[in-house]
matplotlib code that plots the C-alpha trace (Angstrom):
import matplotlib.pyplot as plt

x = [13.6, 10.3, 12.2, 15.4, 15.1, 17.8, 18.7, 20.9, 22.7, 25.0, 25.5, 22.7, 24.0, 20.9, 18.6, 20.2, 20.0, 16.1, 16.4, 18.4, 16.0, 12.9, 14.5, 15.6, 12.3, 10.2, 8.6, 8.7, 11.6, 11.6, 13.9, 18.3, 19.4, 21.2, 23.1, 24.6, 26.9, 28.0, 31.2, 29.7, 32.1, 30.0, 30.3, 27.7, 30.2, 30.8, 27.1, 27.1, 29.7, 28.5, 25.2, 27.2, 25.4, 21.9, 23.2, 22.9, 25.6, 27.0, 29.4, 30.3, 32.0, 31.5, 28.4, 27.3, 24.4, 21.0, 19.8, 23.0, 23.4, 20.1, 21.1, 24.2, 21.6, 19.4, 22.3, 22.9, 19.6, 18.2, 14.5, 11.5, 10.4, 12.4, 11.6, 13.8, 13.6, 16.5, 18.0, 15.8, 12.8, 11.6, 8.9, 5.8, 5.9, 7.0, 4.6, 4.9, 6.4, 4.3, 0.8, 2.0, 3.1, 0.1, -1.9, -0.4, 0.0, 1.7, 1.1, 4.0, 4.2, 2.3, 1.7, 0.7, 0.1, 2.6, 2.9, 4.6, 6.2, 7.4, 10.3, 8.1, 7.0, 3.6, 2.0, 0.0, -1.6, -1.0, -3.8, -3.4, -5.8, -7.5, -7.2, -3.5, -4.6, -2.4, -4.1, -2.9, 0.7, 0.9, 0.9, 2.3, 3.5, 2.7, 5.2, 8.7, 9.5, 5.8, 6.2, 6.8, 8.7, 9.4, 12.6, 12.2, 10.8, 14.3, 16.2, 16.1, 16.4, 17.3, 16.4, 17.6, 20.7, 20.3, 18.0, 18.2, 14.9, 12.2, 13.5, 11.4, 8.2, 9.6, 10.0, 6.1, 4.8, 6.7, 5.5, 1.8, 2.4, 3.6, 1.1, 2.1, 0.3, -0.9, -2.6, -3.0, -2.6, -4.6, -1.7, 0.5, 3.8, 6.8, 7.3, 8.9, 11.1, 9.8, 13.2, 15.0, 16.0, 12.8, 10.4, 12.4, 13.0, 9.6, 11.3, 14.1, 11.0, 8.8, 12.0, 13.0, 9.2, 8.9, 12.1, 10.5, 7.7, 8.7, 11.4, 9.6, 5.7, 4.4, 3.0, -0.9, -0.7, 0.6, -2.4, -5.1, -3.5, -4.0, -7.4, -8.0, -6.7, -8.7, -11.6, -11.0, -10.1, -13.8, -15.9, -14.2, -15.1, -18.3, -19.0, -17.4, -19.7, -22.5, -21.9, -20.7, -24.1, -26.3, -24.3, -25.0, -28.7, -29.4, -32.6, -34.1, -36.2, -33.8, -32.1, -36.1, -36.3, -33.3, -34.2, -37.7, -36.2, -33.3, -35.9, -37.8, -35.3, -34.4, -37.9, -38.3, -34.7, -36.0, -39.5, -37.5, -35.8, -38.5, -40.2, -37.1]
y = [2.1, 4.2, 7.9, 9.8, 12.3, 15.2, 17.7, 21.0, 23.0, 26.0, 27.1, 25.9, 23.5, 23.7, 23.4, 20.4, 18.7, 19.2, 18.0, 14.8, 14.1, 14.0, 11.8, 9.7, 9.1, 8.0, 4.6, 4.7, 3.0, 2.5, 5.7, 7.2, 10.0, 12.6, 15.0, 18.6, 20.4, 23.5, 23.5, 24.8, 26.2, 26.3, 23.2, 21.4, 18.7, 17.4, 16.5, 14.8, 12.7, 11.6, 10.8, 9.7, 5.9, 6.9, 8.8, 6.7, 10.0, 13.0, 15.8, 18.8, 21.5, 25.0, 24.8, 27.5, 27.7, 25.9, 24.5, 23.7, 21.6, 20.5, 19.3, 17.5, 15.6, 14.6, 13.3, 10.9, 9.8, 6.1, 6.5, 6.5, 9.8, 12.2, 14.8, 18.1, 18.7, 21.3, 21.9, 24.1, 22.0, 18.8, 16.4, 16.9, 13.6, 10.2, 8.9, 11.3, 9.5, 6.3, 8.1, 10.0, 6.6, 4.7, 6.4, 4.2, 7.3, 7.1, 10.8, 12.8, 14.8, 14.3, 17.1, 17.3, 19.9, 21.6, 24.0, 27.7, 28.0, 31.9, 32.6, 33.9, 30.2, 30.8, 27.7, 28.3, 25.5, 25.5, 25.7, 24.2, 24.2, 20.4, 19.7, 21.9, 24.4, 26.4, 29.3, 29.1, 27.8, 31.6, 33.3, 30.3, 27.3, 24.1, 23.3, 22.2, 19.9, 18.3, 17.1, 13.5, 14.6, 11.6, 11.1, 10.6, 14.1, 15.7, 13.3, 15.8, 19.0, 19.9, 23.0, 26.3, 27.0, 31.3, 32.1, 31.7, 31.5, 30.3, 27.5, 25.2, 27.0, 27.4, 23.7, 22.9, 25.6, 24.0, 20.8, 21.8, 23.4, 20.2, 18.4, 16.2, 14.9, 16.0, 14.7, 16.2, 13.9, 15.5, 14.8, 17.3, 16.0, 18.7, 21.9, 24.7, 27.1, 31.3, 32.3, 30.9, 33.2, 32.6, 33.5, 37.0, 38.5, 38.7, 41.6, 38.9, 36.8, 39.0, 39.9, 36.3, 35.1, 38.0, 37.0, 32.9, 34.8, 37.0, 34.2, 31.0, 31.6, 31.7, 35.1, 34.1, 31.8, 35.2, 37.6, 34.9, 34.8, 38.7, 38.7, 36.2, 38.7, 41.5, 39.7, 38.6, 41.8, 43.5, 40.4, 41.2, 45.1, 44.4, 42.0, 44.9, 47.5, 45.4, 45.1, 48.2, 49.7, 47.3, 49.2, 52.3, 52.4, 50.5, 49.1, 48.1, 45.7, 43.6, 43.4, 42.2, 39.7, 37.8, 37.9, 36.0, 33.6, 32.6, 32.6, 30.5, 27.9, 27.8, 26.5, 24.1, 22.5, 22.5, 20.6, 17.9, 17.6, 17.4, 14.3, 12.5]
z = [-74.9, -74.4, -73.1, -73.2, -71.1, -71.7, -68.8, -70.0, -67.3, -66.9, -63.3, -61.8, -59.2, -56.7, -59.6, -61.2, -57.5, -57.7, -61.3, -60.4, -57.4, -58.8, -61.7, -59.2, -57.6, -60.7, -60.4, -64.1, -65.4, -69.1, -69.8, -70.5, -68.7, -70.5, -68.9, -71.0, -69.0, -70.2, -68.5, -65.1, -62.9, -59.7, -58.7, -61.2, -62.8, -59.0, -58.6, -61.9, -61.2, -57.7, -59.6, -63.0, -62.3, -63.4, -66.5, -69.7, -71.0, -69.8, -70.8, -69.4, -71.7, -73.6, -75.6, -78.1, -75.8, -74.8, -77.7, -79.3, -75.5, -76.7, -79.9, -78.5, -76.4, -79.3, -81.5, -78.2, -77.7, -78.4, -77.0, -79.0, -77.3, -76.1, -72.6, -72.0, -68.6, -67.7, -64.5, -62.5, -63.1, -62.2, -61.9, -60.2, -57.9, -58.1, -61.0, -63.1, -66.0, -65.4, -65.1, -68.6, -70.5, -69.1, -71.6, -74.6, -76.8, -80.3, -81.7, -82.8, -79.8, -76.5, -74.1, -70.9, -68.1, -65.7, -62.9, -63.2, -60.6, -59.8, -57.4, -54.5, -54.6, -55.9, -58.7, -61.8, -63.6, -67.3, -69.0, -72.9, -75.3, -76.2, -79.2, -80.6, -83.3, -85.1, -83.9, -80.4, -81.3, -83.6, -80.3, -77.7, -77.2, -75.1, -72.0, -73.3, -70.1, -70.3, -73.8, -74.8, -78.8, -81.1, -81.6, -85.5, -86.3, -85.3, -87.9, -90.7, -88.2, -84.8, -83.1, -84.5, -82.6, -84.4, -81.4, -77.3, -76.5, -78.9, -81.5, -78.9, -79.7, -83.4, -83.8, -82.5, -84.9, -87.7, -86.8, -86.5, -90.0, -91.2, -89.9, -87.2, -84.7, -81.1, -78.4, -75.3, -71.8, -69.2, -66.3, -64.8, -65.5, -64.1, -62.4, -64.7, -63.2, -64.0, -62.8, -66.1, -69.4, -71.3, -68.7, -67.6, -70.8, -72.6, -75.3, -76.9, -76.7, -79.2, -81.2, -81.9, -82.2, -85.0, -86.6, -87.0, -88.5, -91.4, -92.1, -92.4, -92.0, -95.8, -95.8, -96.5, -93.2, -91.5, -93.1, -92.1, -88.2, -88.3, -90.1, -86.9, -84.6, -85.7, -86.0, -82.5, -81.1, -82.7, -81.1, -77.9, -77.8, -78.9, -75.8, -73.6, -74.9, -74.2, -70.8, -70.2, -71.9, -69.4, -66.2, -68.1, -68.9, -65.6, -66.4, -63.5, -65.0, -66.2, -63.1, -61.9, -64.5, -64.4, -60.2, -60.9, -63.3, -60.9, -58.3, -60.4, -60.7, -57.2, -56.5, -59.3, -57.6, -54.4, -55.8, -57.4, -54.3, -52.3, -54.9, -54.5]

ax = plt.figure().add_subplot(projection="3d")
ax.plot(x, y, z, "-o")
ax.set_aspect("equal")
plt.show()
C-alpha cells in the first residue's frame, strides 16, 4: 500500500465533513484512512460512523492531544508513506493524490504546495523553497498536510508529544539534520485551514520553536544560523540604503540614462519584429 493518510479531530464536525469529502473524491486509490477522534462531543463520532466504510481504522477517545492522536495514527499505519491531513483541511480537487504519486518519487519526504486559506476566505499559495536547506527549515517549515513522510523514518521516534504546536516542524528539522532526503513536487496538493491552533497563536509558536532550539540544536549549528542572520540582515540594509540614497540625491541623469537604454531596447524589439 502506497499512502496512509491520518486525519486527527477534536470538535470539528463541519471541518471533518470537508475532510471526509474531498477524501472521498480522490481518483487516486492506492491509500488507508485513518481516523483519531479525540472523543468529540459535538457530534464528530456520528459522522465517522456513517462514513466508518472508507476508514481502514478509527477511534474516538481522550487523547493527550494532537500529536499524541498523531502518534496513535502512526503506530496503525501500513502505508509506505504517510499524509496528515486533519479535519479542517482538505484536498485541493479530485486528483490531488494521483497528480502527487504520478511523479514516482522515493525521497524520504516529498513536499508539495498548498493553499492558506484564512477565515475571511481569502487563498495564499505556499511558496517553498526548491531544493530544502537547512537554512529555511531554522526559521520554517514545509506544509504538514502536503507532505508525502516515509513511514520508516518514524520507527525509532514519533513526534514529540512535550509541545502543541511545533514537533511537526521539529521532526523535518531533525530530519534535514540527519540527512534525509527531500524533493519537492511542484503540485498543489490540499487546502490548510489559518483558523486552527498553530496558525492563531504565533507567541506558543516562538516559545516552543526556541525550546527545540537550545535543547537539541548542537550549539555550533545555532551560532552559524545567527552568523547567517546577521549577515543577512547587513546585505539587506545595505540594498535599502542604496535605494534610498538614489531617491535622495535624485540625479537626474540617471533617471535619463536608464530612459534611453529602455528606449533603446524597445526599438531593437520592434526591429526584430519587423525582420520576422
Amino acid at each position: 500500500m502506497k499512502l496512509s493518510i491520518i486525519t486527527v479531530n477534536l470538535n470539528n464536525r463541519d471541518g471533518l465533513q470537508k475532510t471526509i469529502n474531498s477524501v472521498v473524491a480522490q481518483t487516486f486509490r492506492d491509500f488507508e484512512w485513518i481516523v483519531i477522534d479525540g472523543g468529540s462531543t459535538d457530534g464528530s463520532k456520528d459522522l465517522i460512523e456513517q462514513y466508518a466504510e472508507h476508514f481502514a481504522y478509527w477511534v474516538s477517545e481522550p487523547d493527550k492531544g494532537i500529536y499524541n492522536a498523531m502518534n496513535k495514527g502512526i503506530k496503525v499505519a501500513k502505508g509506505e508513506y504517510l499524509q496528515f491531513l486533519n479535519s479542517g483541511d482538505w484536498l485541493c480537487d479530485e486528483s490531488a493524490l494521483e497528480r502527487s504519486f504520478s511523479h514516482g518519487f522515493t525521497a524520504d519526504i516529498a513536499y508539495g504546495n498548498l493553499y492558506f486559506v484564512f477565515p475571511d476566505g481569502k487563498k495564499e499559495k505556499s511558496n517553498f523553497p526548491d531544493p530544502m536547506t537547512l537554512g529555511y527549515l531554522y526559521h520554517d517549515s514545509i506544509g504538514h498536510s502536503a507532505s508525502f513522510i516515509k513511514r520508516d523514518l518514524f520507527q525509532t521516534t514519533l513526534y514529540d508529544e512535550n509541545f502543541r504546536i511545533v514537533s511537526d516542524w521539529f521532526f523535518f528539522l531533525r530530519c534535514a539534520l540527519e540527512n534525509r532526503k527531500f524533493v519537492f513536487i511542484d503540485e498543489t496538493v490540499t487546502c490548510f485551514d489559518m483558523s486552527g491552533i498553530s496558525s492563531v497563536n504565533a507567541v506558543l509558536v516562538e516559545q516552543e520553536r526556541s525550546c527545540v532550539i537550545k535543547r537539541d540544536i548542537p550549539d555550533a549549528v545555532v551560532r552559524d544560523y545567527q552568523k547567517m542572520d546577521e549577515m543577512e540582515s547587513l546585505l539587506k540594509k545595505d540594498q535599502v540604503k542604496k535605494v534610498l540614497s538614489y531617491g535622495t540625491e535624485k540625479k537626474l541623469y540617471h533617471k535619463m540614462i536608464t530612459g534611453c537604454l529602455e528606449l533603446i531596447g524597445l526599438l531593437d524589439r520592434l526591429r526584430c519584429k519587423k525582420q520576422k
